[in-house]
C-alpha positions in Angstrom: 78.1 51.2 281.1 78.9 49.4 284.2 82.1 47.3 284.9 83.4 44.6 287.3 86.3 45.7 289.2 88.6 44.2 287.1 90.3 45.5 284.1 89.8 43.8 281.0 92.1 44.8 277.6 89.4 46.5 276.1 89.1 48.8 278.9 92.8 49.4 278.9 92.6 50.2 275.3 89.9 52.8 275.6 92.0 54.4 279.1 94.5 54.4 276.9 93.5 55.5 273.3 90.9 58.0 275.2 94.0 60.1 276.9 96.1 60.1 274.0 93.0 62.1 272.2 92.9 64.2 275.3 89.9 63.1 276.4 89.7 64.5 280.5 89.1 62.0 283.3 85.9 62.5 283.9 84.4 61.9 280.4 86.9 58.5 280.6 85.5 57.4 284.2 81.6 57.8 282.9 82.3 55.5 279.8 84.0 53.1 281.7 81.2 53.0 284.3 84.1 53.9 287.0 85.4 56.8 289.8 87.6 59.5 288.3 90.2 58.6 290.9 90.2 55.2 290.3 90.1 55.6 286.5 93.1 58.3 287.0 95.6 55.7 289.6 95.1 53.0 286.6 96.3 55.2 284.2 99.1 56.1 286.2 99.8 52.6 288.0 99.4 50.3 284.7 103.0 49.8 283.1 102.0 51.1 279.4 105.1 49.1 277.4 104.2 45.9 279.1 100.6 45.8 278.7 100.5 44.8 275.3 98.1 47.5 274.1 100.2 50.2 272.9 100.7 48.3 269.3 97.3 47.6 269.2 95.8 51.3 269.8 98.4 53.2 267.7 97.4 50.7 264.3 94.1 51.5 265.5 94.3 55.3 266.0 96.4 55.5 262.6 93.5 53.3 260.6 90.9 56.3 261.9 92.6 59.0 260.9 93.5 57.6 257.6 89.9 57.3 257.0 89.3 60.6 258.4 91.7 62.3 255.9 90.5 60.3 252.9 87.1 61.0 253.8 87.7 64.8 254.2 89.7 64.4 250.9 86.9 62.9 249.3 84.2 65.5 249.9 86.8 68.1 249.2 87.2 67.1 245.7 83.7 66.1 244.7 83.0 69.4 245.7 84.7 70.8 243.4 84.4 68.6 240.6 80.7 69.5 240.9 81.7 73.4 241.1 83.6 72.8 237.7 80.9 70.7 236.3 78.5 73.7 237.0 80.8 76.3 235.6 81.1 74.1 232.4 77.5 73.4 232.1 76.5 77.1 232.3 79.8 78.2 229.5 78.5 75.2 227.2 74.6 76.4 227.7 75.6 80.0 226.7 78.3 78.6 223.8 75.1 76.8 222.2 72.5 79.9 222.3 75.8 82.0 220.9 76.0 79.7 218.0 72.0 79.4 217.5 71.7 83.3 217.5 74.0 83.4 215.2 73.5 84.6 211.3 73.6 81.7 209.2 77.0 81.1 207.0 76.1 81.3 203.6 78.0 78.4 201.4 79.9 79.5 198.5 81.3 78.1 195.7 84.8 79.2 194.4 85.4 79.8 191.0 88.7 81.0 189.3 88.6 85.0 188.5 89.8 84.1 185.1 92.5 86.8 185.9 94.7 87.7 182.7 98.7 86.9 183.2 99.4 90.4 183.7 101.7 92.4 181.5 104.4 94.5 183.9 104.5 92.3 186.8 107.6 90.4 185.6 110.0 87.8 187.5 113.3 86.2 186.9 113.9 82.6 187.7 117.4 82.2 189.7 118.4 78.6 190.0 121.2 77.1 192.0 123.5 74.8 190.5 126.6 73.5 192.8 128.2 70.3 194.3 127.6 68.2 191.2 131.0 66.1 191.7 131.3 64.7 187.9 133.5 61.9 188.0 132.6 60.8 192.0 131.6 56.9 191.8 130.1 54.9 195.1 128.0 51.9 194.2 124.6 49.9 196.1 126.4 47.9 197.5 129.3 50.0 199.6 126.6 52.1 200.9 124.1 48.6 201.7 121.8 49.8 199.2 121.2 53.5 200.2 122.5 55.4 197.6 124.9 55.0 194.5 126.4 57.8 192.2 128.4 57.8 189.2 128.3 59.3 185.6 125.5 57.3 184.2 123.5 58.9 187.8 125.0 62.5 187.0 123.2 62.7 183.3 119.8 61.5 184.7 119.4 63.9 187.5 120.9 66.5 185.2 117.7 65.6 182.2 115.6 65.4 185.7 116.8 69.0 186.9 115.9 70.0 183.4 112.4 68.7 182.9 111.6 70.0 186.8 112.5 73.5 185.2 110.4 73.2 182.6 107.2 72.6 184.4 108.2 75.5 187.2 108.7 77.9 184.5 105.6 76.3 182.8 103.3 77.0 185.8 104.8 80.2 187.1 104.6 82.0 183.2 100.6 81.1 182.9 100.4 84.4 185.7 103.4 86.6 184.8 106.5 86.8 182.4 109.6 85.3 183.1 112.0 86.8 180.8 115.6 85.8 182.6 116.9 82.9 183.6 119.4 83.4 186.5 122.5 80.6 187.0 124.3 80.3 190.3 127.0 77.8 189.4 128.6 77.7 193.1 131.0 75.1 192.4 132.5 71.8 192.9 131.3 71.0 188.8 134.1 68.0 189.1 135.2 65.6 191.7 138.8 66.5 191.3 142.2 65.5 190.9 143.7 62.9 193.1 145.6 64.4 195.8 144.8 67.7 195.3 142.3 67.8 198.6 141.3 66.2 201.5 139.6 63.6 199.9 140.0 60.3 199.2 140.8 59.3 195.2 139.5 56.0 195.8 136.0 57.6 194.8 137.1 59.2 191.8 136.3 56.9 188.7 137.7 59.1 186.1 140.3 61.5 185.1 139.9 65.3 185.9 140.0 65.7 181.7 136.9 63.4 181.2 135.3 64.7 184.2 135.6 68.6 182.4 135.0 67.0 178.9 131.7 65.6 180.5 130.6 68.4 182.5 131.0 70.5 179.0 128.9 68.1 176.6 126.1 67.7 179.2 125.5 71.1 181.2 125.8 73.0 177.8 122.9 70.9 176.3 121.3 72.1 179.4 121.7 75.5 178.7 121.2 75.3 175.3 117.9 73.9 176.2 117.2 76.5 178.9 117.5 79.1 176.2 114.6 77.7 174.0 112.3 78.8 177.2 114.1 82.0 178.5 115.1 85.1 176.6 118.3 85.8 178.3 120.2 83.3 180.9 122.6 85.5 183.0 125.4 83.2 184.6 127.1 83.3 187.3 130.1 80.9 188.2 131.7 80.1 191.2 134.6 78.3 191.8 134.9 75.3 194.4 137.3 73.4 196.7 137.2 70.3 194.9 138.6 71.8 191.5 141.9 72.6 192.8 144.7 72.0 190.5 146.9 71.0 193.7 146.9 71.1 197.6 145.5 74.0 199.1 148.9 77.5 198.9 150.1 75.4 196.3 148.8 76.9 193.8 146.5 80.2 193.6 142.9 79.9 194.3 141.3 80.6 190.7 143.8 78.4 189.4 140.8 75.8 189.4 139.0 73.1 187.1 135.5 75.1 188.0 137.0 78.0 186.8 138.5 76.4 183.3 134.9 74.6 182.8 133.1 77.8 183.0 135.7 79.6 180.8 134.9 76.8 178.7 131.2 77.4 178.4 132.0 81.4 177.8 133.7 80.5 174.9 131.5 77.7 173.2 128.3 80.2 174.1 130.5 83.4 173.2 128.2 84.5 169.7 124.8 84.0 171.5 124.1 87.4 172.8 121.5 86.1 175.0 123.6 84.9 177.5 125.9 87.1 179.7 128.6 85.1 182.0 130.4 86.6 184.8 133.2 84.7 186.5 134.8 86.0 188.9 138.6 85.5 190.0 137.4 86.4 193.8 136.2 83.2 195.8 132.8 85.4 196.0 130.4 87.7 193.9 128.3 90.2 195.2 125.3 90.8 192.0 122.7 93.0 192.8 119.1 91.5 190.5 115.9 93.3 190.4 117.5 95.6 193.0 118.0 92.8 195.5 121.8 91.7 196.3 123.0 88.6 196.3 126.2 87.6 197.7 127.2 83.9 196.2 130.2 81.8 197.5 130.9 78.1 197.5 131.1 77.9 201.0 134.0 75.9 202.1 135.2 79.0 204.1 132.6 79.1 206.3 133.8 77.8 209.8 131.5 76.1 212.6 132.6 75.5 215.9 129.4 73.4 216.7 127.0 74.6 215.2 126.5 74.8 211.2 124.1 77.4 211.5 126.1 80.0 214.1 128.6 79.3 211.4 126.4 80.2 208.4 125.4 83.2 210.4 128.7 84.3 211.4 130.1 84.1 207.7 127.2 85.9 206.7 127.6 89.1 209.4 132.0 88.9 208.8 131.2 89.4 204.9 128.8 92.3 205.1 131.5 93.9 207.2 134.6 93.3 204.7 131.7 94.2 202.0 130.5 97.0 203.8 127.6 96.0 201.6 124.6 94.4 203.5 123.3 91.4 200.9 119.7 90.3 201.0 120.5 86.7 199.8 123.6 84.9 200.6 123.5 81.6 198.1 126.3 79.1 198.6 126.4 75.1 198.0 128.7 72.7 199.7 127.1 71.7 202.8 124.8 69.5 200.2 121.7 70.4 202.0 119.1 72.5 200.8 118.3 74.8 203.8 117.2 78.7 204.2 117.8 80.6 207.2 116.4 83.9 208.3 119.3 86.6 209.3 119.1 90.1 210.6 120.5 91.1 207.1 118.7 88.9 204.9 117.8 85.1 204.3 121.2 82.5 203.6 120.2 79.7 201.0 121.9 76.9 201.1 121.8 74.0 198.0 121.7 70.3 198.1 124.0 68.4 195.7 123.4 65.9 192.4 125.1 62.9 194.6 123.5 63.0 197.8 124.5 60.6 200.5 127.9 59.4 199.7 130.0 57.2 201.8 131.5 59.8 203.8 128.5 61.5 204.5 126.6 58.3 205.6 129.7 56.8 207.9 131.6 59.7 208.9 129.0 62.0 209.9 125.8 60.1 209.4 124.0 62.3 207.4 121.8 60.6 204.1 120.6 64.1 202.5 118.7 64.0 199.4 120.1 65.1 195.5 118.3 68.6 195.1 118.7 71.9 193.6 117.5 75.1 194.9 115.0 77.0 192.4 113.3 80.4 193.1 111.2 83.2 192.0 112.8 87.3 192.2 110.5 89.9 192.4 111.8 93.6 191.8 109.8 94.7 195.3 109.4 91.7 197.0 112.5 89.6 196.1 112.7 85.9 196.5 108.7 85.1 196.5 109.0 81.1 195.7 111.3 78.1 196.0 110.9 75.1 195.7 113.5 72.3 196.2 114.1 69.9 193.4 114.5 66.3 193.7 116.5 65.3 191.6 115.8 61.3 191.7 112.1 62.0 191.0 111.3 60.3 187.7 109.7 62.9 185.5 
């Protein structure tokens, strides 16, 4: 390439963009069609920041190796894409000749064994009754239409929690027998007297004698109906926190409507040998069934700092070491969620209630649980082998 003895502002881009790669003198001078020496005394001579090519050769230089590295990038990753594709081509051709060399499934149709309910492999049926607040009254409208409760509300999830016991025991006693009936009656039968806790009377529509008077004409039916199904029915009764007779040290604990009702029951079901009550004056009762124990409180002693469930296990461990008995099952109510937990010692089983979300549940803590009932099988070997939670607003 030859050149005039002038310097145009390509050439001084090239001079200068050629030594800033480190390209040598020599190699510059023979592009440029010029001496080394007089290629060398420009670069040295020509006052870089005023010649107005700096800007011009650094966007350049930056533009080339942006391409470079895109470029290098580019081959660098189709490379491997293609390795990978490889790799999954040859795993898919020897997946396909796996499958084709192997045997042929042969379909079957099932058909039921026609197995016979079988005669010593008997269970009990233990069913949960708590938190059924008789006398407790919210409406549609105080809650915006998301749940009501009152007497009328009571007796139809009562028939409802009837009916669903029927069809469980229906189902379950076409394989095996189910002689007993197991109650857990943890409590809080009645809303409670006005001022006699820490809630508020406003929600109590009628006096603690009507709520008793109630609880006795409906729950006895129940059990009077229970017994047409069951041999025996084995009950267990638990006092609660809403049927204090007055504030909490006032008064002693089994000093409580829960307590009265199920003394009640005892006494109007005291000539039928085939049910046995057991109600304790202790806030809990430790029953051992089909060799299992089960420990059953209310659950209004059980204290959280956070967490419900580090509660529930806390309660759990602190009882087994006042017991020193370890329970398999500990059943309680009040939280009014059906829930079971898994424990070093056993399972806990919490129950739902008949009211569901109430106004306090729904604005104080937000919480819209469902009316439900806990209702399991017990095994003498395996213990609890079913439950099912009943809804209790299910039309049956």
């Amino acid at each position: 390439m030859k050149h005039s003895t002038a310097w145009t502002k390509k050439d001084l881009e090239y001079l200068f963009q050629a030594k800033a790669e480190g390209l040598p003198y020599s190699v510059i001078a023979r592009e440029l069609g010029r001496t080394v020496e007089g290629v060398k005394s420009k670069f040295l001579k020509t006052d870089w920041d005023k010649s107005g090519v700096i800007d011009s050769v650094s966007k350049r230089m930056k533009n080339s190796k942006k391409v470079l590295f895109e470029q290098k990038t580019s081959n660098t990753l189709e490379r491997r894409l293609e390795t990978y594709k490889l790799r999954a081509d040859l795993i898919a051709d020897r997946v396909e000749k796996s499958i084709k060399s192997a045997p042929k499934i042969k379909h079957k149709t099932w058909t039921p064994p026609g197995r016979k309910r079988q005669k010593h492999r008997n269970e009990d049926i233990g069913l949960i009754l708590s938190d059924l607040h008789i006398g407790h009254h919210h409406s549609l409208e105080e809650t915006g239409g998301l749940s009501e409760y009152s007497i009328n509300t009571f007796v139809k999830r009562l028939k409802n929690l009837e009916k669903a016991t029927s069809d469980i025991f229906e189902l379950h006693s076409a394989l095996y027998k189910i002689p007993t009936l197991h109650i857990f009656c943890l409590g809080d039968i009645v809303d409670g007297m006005n001022n006699a806790g820490a809630w508020s009377p406003v929600y109590i529509e009628t006096p603690i004698f009507d709520q008793i008077m109630t609880a006795m004409e409906h729950i006895s039916a129940s059990i009077a109906y229970w017994l047409s199904m069951f041999k025996e029915i084995k009950f267990y009764g638990i006092r609660g926190n809403h049927g204090r007779v007055a504030p909490s040290g006032a008064e002693k604990d089994y000093n409580n409507w829960d307590v009265l009702f199920y003394k009640m029951l005892e006494l109007k079901f005291g000539d039928n040998p085939r049910i046995k009550f057991v109600v304790p004056k202790t806030w809990w009762h430790m029953e051992e069934i089909k060799g299992h124990n089960f420990l059953m409180v209310h659950g209004d002693d059980v204290k959280s700092s956070g967490s419900a469930i580090k509660g529930l296990e806390t309660f759990e461990q602190k009882m087994t070491g006042i017991l020193k008995k370890i329970p398999d099952y500990t059943l309680m109510g009040h939280f009014h969620s059906c829930a079971e937990l898994s424990t070093n010692n056993g399972k806990l089983i919490c129950n739902g209630s008949f009211v569901g979300g109430d106004v306090y549940s729904l604005k104080t803590i937000h919480r819209a649980s469902k009316s439900e009932q806990k209702i399991f099988g017990i095994h003498d070997k395996r213990g609890i082998t079913w439950t099912y939670n009943i809804d209790l607003e299910s039309k049956r």
